[in-house]
C-alpha positions in Angstrom: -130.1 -20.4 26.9 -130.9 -22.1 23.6 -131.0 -26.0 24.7 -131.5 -26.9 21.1 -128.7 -24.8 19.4 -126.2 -26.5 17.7 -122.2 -26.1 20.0 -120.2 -24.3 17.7 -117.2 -27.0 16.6 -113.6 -26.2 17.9 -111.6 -24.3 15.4 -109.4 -27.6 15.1 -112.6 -29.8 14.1 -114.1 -27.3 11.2 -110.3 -27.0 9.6 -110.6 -30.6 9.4 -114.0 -30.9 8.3 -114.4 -31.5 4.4 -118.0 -30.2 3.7 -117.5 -26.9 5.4 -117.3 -23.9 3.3 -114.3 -22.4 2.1 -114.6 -19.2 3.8 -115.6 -21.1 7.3 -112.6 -23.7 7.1 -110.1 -20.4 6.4 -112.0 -18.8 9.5 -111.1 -22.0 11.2 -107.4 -21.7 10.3 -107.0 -18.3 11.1 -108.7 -19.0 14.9 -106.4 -22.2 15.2 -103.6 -20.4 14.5 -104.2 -17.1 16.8 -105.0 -19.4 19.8 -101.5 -20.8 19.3 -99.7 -17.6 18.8 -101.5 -16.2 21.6 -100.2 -19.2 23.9 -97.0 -19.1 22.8 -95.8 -15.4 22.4 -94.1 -14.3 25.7 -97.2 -12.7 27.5 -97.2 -8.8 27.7 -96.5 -8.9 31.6 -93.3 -10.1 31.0 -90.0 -7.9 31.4 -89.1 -6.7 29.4 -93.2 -5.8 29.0 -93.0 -3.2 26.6 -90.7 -5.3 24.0 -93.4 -8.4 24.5 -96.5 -5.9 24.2 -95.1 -4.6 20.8 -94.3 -8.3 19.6 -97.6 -9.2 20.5 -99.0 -6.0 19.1 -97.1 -6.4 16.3 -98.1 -10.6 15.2 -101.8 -10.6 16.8 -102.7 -7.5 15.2 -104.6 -9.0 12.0 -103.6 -10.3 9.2 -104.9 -13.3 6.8 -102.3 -16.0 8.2 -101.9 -17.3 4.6 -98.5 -18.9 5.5 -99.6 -20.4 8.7 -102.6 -21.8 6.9 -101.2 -23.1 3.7 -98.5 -25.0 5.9 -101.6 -26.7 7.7 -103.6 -27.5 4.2 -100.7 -28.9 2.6 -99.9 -31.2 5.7 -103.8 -32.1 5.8 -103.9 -32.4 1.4 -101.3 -34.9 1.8 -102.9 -37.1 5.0 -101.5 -36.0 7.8 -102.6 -34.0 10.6 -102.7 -30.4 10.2 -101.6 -29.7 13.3 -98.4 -31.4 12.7 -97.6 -28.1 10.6 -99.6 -25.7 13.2 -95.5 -25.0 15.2 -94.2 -24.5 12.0 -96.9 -22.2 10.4 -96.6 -20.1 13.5 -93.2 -19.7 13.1 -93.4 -18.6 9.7 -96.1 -15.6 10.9 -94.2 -14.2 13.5 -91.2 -14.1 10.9 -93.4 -12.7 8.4 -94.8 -10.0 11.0 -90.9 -9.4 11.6 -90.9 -8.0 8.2 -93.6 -6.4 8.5 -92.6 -4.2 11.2 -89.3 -3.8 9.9 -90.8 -2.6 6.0 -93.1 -0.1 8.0 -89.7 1.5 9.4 -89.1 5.6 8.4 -85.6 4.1 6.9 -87.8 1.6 4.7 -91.0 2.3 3.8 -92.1 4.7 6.2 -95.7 3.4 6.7 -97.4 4.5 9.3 -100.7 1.8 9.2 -100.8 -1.6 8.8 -103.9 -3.5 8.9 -105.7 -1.0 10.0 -103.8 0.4 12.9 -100.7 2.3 14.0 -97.8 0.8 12.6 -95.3 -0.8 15.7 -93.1 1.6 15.3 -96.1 4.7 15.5 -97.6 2.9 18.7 -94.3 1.8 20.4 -91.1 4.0 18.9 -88.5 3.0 16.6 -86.0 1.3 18.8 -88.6 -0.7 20.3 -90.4 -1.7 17.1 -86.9 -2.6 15.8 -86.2 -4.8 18.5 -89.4 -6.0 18.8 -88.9 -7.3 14.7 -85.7 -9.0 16.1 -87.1 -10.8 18.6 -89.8 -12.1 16.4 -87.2 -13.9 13.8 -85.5 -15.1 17.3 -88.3 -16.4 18.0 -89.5 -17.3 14.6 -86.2 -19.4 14.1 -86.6 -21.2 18.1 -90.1 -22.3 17.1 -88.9 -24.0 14.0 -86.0 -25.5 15.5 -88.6 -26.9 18.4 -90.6 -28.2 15.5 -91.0 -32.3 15.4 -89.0 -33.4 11.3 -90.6 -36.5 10.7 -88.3 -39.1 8.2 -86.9 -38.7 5.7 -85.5 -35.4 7.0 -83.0 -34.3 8.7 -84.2 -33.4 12.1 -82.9 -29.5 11.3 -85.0 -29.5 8.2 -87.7 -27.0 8.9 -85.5 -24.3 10.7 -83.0 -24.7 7.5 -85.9 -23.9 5.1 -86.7 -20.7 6.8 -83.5 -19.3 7.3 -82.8 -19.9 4.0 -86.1 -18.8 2.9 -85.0 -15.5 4.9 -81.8 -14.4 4.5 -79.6 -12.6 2.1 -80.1 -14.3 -1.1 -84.3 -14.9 -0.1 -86.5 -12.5 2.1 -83.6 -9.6 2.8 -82.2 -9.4 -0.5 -85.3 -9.0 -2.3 -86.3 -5.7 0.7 -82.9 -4.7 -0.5 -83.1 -4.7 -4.0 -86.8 -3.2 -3.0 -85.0 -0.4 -1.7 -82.3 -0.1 -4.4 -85.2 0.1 -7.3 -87.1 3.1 -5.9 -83.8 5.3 -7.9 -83.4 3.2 -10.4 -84.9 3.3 -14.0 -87.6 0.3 -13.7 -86.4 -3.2 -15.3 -88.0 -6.2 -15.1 -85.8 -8.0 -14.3 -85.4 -6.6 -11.1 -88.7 -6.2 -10.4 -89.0 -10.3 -10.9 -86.1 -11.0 -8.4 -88.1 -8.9 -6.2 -91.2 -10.5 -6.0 -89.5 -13.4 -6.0 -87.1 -13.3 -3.0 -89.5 -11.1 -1.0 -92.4 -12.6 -1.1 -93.0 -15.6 -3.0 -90.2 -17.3 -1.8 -91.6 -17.5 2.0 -95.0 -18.9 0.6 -93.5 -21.0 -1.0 -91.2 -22.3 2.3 -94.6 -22.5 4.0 -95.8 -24.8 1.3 -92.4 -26.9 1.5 -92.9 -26.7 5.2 -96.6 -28.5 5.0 -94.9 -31.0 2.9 -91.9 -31.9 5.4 -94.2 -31.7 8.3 -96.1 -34.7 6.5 -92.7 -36.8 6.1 -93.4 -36.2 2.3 -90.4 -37.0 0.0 -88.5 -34.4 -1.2 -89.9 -34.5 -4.7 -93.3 -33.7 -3.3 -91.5 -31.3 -1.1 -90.0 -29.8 -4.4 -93.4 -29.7 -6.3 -95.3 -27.8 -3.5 -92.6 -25.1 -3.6 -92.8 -24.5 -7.0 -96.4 -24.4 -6.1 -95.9 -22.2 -3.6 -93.5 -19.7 -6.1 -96.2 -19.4 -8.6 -99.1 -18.9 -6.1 -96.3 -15.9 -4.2 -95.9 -14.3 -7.3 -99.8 -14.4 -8.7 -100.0 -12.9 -4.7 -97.7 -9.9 -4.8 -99.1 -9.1 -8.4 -102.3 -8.5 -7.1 -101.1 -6.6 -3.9 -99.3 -4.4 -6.6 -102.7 -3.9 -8.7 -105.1 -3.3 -4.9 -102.5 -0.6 -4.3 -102.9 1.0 -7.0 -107.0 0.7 -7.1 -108.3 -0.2 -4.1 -108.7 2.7 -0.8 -106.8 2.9 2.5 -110.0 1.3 4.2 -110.5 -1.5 2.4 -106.5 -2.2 2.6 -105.8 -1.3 6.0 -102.8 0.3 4.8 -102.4 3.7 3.0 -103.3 3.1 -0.4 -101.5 4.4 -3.3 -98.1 4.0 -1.7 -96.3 2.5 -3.7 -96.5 5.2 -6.2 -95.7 7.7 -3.3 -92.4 6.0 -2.6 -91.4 5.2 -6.0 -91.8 1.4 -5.8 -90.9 -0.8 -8.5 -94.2 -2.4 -8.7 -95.9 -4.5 -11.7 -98.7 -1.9 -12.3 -95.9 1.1 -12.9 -93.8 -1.7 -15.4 -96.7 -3.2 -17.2 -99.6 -2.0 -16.4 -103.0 -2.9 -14.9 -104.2 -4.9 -18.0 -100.5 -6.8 -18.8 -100.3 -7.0 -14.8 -103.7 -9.0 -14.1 -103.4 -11.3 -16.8 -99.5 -12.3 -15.0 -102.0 -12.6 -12.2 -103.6 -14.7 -13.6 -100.8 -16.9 -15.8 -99.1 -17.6 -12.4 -102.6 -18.7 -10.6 -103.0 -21.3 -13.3 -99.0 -22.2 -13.0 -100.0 -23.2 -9.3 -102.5 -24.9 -10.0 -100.9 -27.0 -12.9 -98.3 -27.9 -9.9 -101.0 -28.9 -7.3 -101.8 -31.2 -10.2 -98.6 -33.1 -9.9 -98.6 -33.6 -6.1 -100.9 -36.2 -6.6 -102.4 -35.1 -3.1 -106.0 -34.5 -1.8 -106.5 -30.4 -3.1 -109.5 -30.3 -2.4 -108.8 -27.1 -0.4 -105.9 -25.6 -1.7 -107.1 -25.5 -5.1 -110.2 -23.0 -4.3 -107.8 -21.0 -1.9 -105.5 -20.5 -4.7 -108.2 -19.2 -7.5 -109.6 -17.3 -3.9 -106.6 -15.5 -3.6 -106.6 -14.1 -7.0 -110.3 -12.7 -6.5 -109.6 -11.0 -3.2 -110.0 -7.3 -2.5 -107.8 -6.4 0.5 
């Protein structure tokens, strides 16, 4: 043993550490946020085991924990304890790994990787995998609901923000108008509403839910979710454009699928070229926000011009 090697810091200590690199405090998010999922998911031994092995499979199986993460940075940017946000981030992957294992589904998008591996449904069946995507936004919604709402909120202002984040008119209906578009001549305006509701509106709730976790006031709450909205959209613009260039490796999902199922996707409207510069309009539309908040962004700013140089 090494007597004069430095103790690696907890994963709680580098998050909050402002010198560390941007790579290492994201790192530090992503382990923060696993140790807490992995505590609080039902454990696999549990009856019923095989739903809790496939909604473990299913939310510890990867992934970048981008909502989890910007929850935490927006509680931290604006002086509070990340880990007043750490319940609520967690909630908001489990509900985004719902989707996830619903979107894989043969009677949605009939994907059989994700991240690298099997699908749920592939490694568990499809009744168990839907079930197991039920219990997940269950579970999503308890967690919120157990969440602390400091003043000036109303104590049922986190689980409100993600149901409404993830119901008909947010999440669901953009998968449904997802659906509808793959025979339907392309429009953009569709294709807006979509991005929109499916994906940048939960990064932006995780952004909102940083701010409420901080006891910010609802302005501020209002100027990270617009945040949020522009950084979702610059987001699923470039998941469109990695689709269409990057490889299945590199992805962990089957590349080129979009185009296989007929997706209504930015690249087959616009383009690559029209496409990245959107990209990279909305990027600086985030940014101009953070500007606003008044708030230490520090970190969020590089994460947000990160996200728009990422390869997977």
């Amino acid at each position: 043993m090494n007597v004069n090697a430095a103790t690696p810091s907890p994963p709680h200590e580098t998050f909050h550490d402002p010198q560390s690199a941007l790579s290492e405090w994201m790192a530090a998010g992503r382990a923060l946020v696993e140790a807490e999922l992995d505590r609080r998911l039902p454990p696999a031994t549990e009856k019923p085991a095989i739903l809790h092995e496939a909604m473990r499979y299913a939310t510890l199986n990867g992934g970048k924990r981008l909502r989890a993460i910007l929850a935490l940075a927006v509680c931290q940017a604006l002086g509070k304890d990340p880990r007043r946000a750490l319940l609520p981030g967690i909630a908001l992957e489990a509900f985004h790994a719902y989707t996830l294992v619903h979107d894989d589904l043969p009677c949605m998008d009939d994907d059989d990787l994700r991240r690298g591996k099997p699908s749920t449904h592939i490694r568990y069946g499809e009744a168990n995998a839907l079930l197991a995507g039920d219990a997940l936004l269950t579970l999503a919604c308890q967690w919120m609901a157990e969440s602390v709402t400091p003043l000036p909120h109303p104590p049922a202002a986190l689980v409100l923000e993600l149901t409404r984040a993830g119901g008909s008119t947010g999440v669901i209906g953009g998968q449904i108008e997802d659906l509808a578009a793959e025979a339907l001549p392309p429009e953009e305006e569709r294709l807006l509403y979509i991005h929109s509701e499916k994906t940048a509106r939960l990064i932006a709730c995780a952004c909102r839910c940083g701010a409420i976790a901080a006891g910010a006031c609802p302005a501020t709450v209002d100027t990270f979710g617009d945040y949020g909205h522009h950084l979702g959209l610059a987001f699923q613009i470039l998941d469109d454009i990695l689709d269409a260039t990057q490889v299945t490796a590199i992805l962990g999902k089957p590349a080129g699928s979009d185009a296989e199922n007929h997706k209504l996707t930015t690249v087959s409207l616009w383009g690559l070229e029209k496409s990245r510069s959107e990209a990279r309009r909305h990027t600086d539309l985030a940014l101009a926000a953070l500007e606003k908040t008044r708030a230490d962004t520090h970190r969020l700013a590089p994460l947000t011009a990160h996200l728009l140089n990422r390869d997977s």
